[in-house]
C-alpha positions as CSV (number, residue, x, y, z in Angstrom):
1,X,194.3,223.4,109.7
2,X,195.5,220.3,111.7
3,X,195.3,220.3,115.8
4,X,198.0,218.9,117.6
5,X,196.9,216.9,120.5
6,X,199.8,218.9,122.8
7,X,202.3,221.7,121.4
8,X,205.3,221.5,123.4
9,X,207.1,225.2,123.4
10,X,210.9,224.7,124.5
11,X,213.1,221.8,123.4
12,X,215.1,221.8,127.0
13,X,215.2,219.4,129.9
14,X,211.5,220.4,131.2
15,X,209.9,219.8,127.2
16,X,211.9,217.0,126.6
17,X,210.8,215.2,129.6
18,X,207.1,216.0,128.8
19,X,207.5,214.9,125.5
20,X,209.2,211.7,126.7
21,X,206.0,211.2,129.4
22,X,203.5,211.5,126.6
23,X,205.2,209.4,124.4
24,X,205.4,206.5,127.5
25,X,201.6,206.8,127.4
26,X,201.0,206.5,123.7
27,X,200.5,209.5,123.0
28,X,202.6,211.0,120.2
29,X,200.0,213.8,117.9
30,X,202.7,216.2,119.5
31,X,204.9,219.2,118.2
32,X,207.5,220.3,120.1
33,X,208.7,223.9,119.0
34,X,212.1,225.7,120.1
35,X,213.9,228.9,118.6
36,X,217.4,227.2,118.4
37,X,219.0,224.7,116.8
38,X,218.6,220.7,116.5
39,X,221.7,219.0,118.9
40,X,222.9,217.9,116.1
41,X,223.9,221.4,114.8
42,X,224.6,222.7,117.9
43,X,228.9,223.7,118.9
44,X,229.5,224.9,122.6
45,X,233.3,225.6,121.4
46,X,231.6,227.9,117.8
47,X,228.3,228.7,119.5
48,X,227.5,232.5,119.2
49,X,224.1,234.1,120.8
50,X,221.9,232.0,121.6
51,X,222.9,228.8,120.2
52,X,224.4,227.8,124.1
53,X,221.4,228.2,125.7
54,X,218.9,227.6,123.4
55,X,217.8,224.7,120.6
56,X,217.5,220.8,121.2
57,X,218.8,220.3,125.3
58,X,218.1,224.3,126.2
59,X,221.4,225.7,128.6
60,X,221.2,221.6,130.0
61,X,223.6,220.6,126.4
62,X,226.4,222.6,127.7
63,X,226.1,222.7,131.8
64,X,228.3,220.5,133.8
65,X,224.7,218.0,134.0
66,X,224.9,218.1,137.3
67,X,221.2,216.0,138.8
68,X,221.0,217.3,142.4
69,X,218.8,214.9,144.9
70,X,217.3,218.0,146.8
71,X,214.1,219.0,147.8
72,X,215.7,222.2,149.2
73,X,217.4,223.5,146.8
74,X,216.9,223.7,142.9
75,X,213.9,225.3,142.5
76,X,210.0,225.4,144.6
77,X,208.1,222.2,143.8
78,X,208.3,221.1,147.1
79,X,205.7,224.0,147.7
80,X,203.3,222.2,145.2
81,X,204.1,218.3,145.5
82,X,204.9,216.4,148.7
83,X,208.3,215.7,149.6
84,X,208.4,212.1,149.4
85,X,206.3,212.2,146.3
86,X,208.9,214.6,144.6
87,X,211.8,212.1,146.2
88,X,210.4,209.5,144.0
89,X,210.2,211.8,140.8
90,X,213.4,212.8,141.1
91,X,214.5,208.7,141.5
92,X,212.6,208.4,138.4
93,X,214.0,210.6,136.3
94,X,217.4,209.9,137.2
95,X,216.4,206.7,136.0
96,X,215.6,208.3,132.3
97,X,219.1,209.7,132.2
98,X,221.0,207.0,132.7
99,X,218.8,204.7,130.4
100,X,219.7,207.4,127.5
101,X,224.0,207.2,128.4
102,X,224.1,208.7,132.2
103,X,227.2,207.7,133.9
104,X,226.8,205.7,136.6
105,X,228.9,208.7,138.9
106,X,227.0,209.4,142.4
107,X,228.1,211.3,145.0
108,X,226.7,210.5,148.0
109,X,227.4,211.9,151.3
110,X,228.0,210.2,154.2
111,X,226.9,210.5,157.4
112,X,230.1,212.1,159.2
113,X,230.8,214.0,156.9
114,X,227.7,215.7,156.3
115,X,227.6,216.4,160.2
116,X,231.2,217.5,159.9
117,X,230.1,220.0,157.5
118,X,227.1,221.5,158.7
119,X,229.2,222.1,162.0
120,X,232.1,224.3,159.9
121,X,229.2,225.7,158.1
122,X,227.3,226.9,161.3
123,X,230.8,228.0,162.9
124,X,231.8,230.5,159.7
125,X,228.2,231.8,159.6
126,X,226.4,229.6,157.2
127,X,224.2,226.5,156.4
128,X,224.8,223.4,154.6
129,X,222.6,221.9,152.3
130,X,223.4,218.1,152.2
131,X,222.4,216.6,149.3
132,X,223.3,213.5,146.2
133,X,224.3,214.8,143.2
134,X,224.8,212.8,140.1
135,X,227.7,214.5,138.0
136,X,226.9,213.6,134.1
137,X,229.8,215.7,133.1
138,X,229.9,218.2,130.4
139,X,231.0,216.3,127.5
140,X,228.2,213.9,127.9
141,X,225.4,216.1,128.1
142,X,225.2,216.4,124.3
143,X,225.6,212.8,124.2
144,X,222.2,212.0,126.2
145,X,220.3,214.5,124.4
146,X,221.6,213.2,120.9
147,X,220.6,209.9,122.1
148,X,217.0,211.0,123.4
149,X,216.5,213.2,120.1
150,X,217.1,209.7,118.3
151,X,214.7,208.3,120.1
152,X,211.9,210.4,119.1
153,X,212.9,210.4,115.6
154,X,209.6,210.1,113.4
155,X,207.5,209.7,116.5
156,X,206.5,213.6,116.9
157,X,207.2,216.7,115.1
158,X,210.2,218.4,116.3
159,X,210.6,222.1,114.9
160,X,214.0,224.0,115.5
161,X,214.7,227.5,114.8
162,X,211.2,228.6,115.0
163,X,209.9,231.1,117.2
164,X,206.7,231.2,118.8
165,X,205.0,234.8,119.2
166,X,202.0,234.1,121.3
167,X,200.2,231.6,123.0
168,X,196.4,231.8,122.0
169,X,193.4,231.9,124.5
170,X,190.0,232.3,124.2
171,X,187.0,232.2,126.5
172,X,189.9,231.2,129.5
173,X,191.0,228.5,127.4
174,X,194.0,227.8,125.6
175,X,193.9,227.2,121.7
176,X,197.3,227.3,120.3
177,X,200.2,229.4,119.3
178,X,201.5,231.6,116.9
179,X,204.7,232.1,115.4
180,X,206.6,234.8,114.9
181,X,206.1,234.4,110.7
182,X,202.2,234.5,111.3
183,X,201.9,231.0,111.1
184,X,198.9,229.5,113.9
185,X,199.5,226.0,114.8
186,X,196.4,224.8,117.2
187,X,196.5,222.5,120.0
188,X,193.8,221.1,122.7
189,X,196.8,221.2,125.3
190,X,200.0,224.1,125.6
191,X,203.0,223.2,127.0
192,X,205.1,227.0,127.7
193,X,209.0,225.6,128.6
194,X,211.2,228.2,127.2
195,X,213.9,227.6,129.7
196,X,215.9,230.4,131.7
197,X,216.8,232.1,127.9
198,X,213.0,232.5,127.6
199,X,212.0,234.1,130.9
200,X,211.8,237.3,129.2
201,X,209.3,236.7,126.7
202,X,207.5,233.8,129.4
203,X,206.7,237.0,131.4
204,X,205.6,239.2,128.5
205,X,202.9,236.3,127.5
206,X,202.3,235.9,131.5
207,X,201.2,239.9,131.7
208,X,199.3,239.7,128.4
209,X,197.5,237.1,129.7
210,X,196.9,238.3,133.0
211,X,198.3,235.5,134.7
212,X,198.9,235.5,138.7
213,X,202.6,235.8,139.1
214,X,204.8,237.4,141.9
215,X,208.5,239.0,140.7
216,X,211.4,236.0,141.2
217,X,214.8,237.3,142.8
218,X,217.4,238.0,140.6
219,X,220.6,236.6,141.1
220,X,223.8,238.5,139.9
221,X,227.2,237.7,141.2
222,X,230.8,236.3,140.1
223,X,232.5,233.2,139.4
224,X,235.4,232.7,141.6
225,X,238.0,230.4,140.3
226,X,241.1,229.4,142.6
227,X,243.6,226.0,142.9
228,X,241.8,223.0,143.2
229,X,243.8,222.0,146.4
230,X,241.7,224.9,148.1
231,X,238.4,223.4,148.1
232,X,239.7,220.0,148.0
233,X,238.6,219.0,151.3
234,X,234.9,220.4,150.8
235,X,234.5,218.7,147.4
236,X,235.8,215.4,148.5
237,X,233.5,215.3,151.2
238,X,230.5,217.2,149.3
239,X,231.2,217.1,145.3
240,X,229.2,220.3,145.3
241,X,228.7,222.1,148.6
242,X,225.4,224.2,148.9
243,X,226.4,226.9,151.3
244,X,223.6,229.9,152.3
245,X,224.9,233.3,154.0
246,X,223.2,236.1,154.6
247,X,224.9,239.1,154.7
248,X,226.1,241.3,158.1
249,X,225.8,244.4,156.3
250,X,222.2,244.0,154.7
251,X,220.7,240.8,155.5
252,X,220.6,239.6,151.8
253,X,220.6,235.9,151.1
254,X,223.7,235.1,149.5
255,X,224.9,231.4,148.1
256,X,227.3,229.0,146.3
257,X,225.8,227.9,143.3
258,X,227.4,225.6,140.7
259,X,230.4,224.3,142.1
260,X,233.2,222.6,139.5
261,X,235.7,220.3,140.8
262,X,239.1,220.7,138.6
263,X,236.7,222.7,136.1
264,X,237.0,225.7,133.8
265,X,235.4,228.9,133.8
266,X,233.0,229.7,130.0
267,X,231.4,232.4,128.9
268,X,227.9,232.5,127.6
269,X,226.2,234.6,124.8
270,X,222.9,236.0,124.4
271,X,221.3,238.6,122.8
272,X,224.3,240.4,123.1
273,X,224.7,240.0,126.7
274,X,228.0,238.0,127.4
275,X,227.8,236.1,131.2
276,X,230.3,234.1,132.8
277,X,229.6,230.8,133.7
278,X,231.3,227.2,135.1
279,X,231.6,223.3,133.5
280,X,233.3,220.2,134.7
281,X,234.0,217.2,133.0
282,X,233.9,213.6,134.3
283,X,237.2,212.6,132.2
284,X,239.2,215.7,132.1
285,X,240.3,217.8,134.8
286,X,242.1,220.9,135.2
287,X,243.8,222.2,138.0
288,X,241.4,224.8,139.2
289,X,237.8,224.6,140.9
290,X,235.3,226.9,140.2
291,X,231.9,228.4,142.0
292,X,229.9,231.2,141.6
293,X,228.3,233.7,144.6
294,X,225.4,234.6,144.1
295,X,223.3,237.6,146.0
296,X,219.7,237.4,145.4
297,X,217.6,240.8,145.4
298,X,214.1,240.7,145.4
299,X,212.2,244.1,144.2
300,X,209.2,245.6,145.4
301,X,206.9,248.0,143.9
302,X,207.3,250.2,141.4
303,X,210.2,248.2,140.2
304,X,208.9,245.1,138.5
305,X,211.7,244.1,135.7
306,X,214.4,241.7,137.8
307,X,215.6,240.6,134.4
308,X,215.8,243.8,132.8
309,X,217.9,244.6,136.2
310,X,220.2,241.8,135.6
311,X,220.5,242.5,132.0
312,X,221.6,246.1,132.9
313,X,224.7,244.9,135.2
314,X,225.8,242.3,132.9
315,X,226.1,245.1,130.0
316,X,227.2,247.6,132.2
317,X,230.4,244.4,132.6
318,X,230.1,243.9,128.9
319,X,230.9,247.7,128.2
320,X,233.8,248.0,130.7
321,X,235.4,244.8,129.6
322,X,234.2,244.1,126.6
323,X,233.0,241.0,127.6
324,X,234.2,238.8,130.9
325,X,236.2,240.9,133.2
326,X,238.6,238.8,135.7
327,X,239.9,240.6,138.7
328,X,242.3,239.2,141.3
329,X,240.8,239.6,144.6
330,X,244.2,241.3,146.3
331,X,243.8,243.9,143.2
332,X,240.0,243.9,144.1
333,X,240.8,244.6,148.1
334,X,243.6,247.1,147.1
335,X,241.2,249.1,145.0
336,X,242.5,248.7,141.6
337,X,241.6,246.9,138.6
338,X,243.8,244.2,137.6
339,X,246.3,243.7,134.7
340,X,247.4,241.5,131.9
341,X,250.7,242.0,133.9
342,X,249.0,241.2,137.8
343,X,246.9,238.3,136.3
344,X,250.3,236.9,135.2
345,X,251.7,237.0,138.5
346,X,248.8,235.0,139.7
347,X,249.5,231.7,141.3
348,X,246.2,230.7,139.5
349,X,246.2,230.4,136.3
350,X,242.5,231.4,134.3
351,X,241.2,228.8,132.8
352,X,239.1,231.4,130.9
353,X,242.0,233.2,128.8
354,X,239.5,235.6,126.6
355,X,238.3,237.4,130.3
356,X,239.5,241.4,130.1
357,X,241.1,242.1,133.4
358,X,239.7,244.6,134.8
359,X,237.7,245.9,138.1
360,X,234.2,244.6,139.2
361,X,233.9,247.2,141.4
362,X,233.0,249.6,138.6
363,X,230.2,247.2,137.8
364,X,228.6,245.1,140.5
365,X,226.7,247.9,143.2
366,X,227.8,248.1,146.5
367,X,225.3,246.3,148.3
368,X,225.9,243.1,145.9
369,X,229.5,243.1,146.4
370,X,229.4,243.7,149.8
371,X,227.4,240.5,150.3
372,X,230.1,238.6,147.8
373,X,233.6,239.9,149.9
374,X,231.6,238.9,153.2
375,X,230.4,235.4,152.2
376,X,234.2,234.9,150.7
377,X,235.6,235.3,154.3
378,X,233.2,233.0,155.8
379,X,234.0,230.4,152.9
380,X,237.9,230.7,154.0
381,X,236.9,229.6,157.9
382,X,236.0,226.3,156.1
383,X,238.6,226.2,153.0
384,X,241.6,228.2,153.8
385,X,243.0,230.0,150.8
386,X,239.7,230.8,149.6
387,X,239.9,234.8,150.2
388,X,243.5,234.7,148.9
389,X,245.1,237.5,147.1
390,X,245.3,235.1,144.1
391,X,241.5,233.8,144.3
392,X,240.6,234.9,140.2
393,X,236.5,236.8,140.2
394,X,235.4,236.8,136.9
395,X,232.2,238.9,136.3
396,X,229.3,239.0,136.4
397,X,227.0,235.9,136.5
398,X,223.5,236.7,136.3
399,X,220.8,233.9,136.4
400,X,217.3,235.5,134.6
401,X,214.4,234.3,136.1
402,X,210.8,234.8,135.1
403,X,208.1,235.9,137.5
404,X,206.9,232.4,139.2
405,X,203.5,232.0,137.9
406,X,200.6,230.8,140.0
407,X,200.3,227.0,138.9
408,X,198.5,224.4,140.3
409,X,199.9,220.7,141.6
410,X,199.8,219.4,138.0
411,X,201.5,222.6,136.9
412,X,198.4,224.4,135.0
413,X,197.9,227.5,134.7
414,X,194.5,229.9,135.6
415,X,194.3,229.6,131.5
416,X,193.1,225.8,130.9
417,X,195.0,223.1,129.5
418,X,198.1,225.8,129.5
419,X,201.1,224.1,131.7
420,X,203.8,226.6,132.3
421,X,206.7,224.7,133.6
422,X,210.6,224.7,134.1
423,X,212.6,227.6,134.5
424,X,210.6,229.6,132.7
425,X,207.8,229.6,134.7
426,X,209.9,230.8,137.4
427,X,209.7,227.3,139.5
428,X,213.0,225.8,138.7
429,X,216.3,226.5,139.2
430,X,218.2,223.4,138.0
431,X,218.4,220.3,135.7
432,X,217.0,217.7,137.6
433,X,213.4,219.9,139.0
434,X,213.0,221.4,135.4
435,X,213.1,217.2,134.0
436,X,210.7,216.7,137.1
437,X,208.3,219.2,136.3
438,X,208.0,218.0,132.3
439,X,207.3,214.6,134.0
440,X,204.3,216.1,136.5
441,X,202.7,218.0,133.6
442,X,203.2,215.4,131.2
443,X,201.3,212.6,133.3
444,X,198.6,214.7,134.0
445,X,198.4,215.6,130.2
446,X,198.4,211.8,129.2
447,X,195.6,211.1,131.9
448,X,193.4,213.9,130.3
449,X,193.8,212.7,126.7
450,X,192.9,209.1,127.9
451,X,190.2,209.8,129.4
């Protein structure tokens, strides 16, 4: 039975990036395994279950690619690595991107207006996180990943559509893995990446193991779609604007997350679970923006399942609405659902025609909606028109996150030689950290095997 010098599980940003880091060191005795398909057989417009988020490029193939420049925001390195350190990283691999087709888009804000910002911000109840963002757009997303996966070609393994059952330890050590056919491939060095779509199973193995972990917030909430001239203002000055509330009524932390310039609301699919999501384009716009609100809710004992929470909600939307519901906010204040007939009416048109209209109120709990009406109000003190009768919520968007796992600075685990990195560890929370954190683990890998 051969031994791979590393086994790479998950083909998204954070596996890809490890992979590429080995590779820059010469090292290339490497498999990298993921349960969907290659990019080149991968259709955002055709793709059903997990074929969006999973496969070559994980959920990164078919997000908006936005890179954000933000220590604050995106995810918790900056508890493990040093700010300017993770500054650099994140210069780095920018870098990478735009070497494999990146466009050379970067907003940037300036001075005044960043100022000008966090003073609306702190006048309507919340903070603003300044920050650069890189906008790749969605259409070339699955152009940069073809052109990395071309790269690689013949240099490692890559094997799609294969699932891995368990990672194998012994004696505190890692061995390997095994797949879900009973196959064992063995490795010195495990690599666990399975991306947001993996968080489930990530915390399964992370229990069977009896790894240190503490429960993640879950984040459920809605994607609110409105003209584009309403946010204008904010998204000339900011692209993306990273706004934090917490609520009056409960104190929960509640955000903006994902903003779209003259974007379109998706939906997403898997196992059987339909969520709502948002994409922009850098040549094509429509004439809507898009965000979502998210409320975080963090469970104590004995509750310990925040996905199986946020799995619950999202059916709960799925069996209402068969799928997406949309809602007009005036039919959501008046207390009734909303209408083929009332969405017509509406001054904004969905850019998400398959949504059922319907009312979110029968889905999303009180405390969570609360938290949403009371954070739209505040966004209007900055971008009048936000809490508009003919604002569109679509519901719900539900972001899975695994436990975060105890790691250490070079992202290993208490089990040697296992690095548990990205999203799926529970330490990421966007593009840019998740490629960072396959670049720290795959550096210390290389140094190890060179040794």
């Amino acid at each position: 039975m051969r031994t791979y010098n590393v086994i790479i599980v998950g083909a998204g940003p954070a596996g890809i990036f490890t992979l590429l880091s080995l590779l820059n060191k010469g090292i290339n005795d490497v498999v990298i395994l993921d349960m969907g398909k290659d990019i080149s057989s991968r259709n955002r417009e055709n793709g059903k279950g997990g074929e969006l988020l999973s496969g070559w490029g994980g959920a990164g193939a078919f997000s908006d690619g936005k890179l954000t420049f933000s220590t604050e925001v995106g995810g918790f390195l900056n508890e493990l690595i040093p700010h300017k350190k993770l500054a650099s990283l994140f210069v780095e691999a920018d870098k990478i991107y735009l070497d494999y087709g990146g466009t050379q888009f970067k907003h940037c804000n300036k001075p005044e207006e960043t100022e000008e910002m966090k003073k609306l911000a702190k006048l309507a109840g919340m903070d603003f996180i300044p920050m650069h963002i890189r906008h790749l757009g969605t259409e070339n997303c699955q152009s940069i990943l073809t052109n990395i996966r071309q790269s690689i070609e013949n240099k490692v393994e890559v094997r799609t559509e294969t699932r891995v059952k368990n990672i194998l330890i012994e004696n505190g050590r890692v061995q390997g893995v095994q797949l879900e056919d009973g196959e064992v491939i063995k490795g010195r060095i495990v690599v666990s990446a399975p991306g947001r779509v993996g968080s489930g199973w990530m915390q399964k193995e992370a229990n069977r193991m009896r790894l240190t972990s503490i429960p993640s917030p879950v984040d459920i909430g809605v994607r609110v779609e409105l003209p584009a001239a309403t946010l204008q203002k904010v998204t000339d000055a900011t692209y993306e604007a990273k706004l934090i509330y917490y609520s009056k009524s409960f104190d929960d932390r509640v955000r903006t997350f994902c903003m779209n310039p003259y974007g379109e609301v998706v939906a997403e699919e898997f196992d059987g679970i339909i969520t709502v999501n948002g994409h922009s384009y850098a040549n094509k716009k429509t004439d809507n923006s898009n965000f979502a609100i998210l409320v975080s809710s963090t469970f104590t004992e004995p509750f310990d399942s925040p996905i199986g929470y946020g799995k619950y909600i999202a059916k709960l939307a799925n069996l209402l609405g068969k799928g997406v519901i949309v809602q007009r906010l005036g039919d959501l204040l008046d207390g009734r659902r909303s209408t083929r007939q009332r969405i017509d009416k509406c001054i904004t048109t969905p850019t998400l025609g398959t949504a059922t209209p319907g009312d979110l109120s029968f889905v999303l709990p009180y405390r969570c909606l609360k938290g949403i009406m009371e954070m739209l109000e505040a966004l209007d003190k900055i971008a009048p028109g936000v809490y508009s009768r003919h604002t569109l919520i679509y519901g719900v968007e539900v972001k899975f996150y695994s436990h975060r796992i105890s790691l250490s600075k070079h992202l290993e685990s208490e089990v040697e030689n296992l690095f548990v990195i990205g999203d799926g560890a529970g330490i990421t929370r966007g593009l840019l950290q998740a490629s960072v954190c396959g670049m720290i683990a795959g550096k210390e890998i290389a140094k190890r095997l060179l040794k």
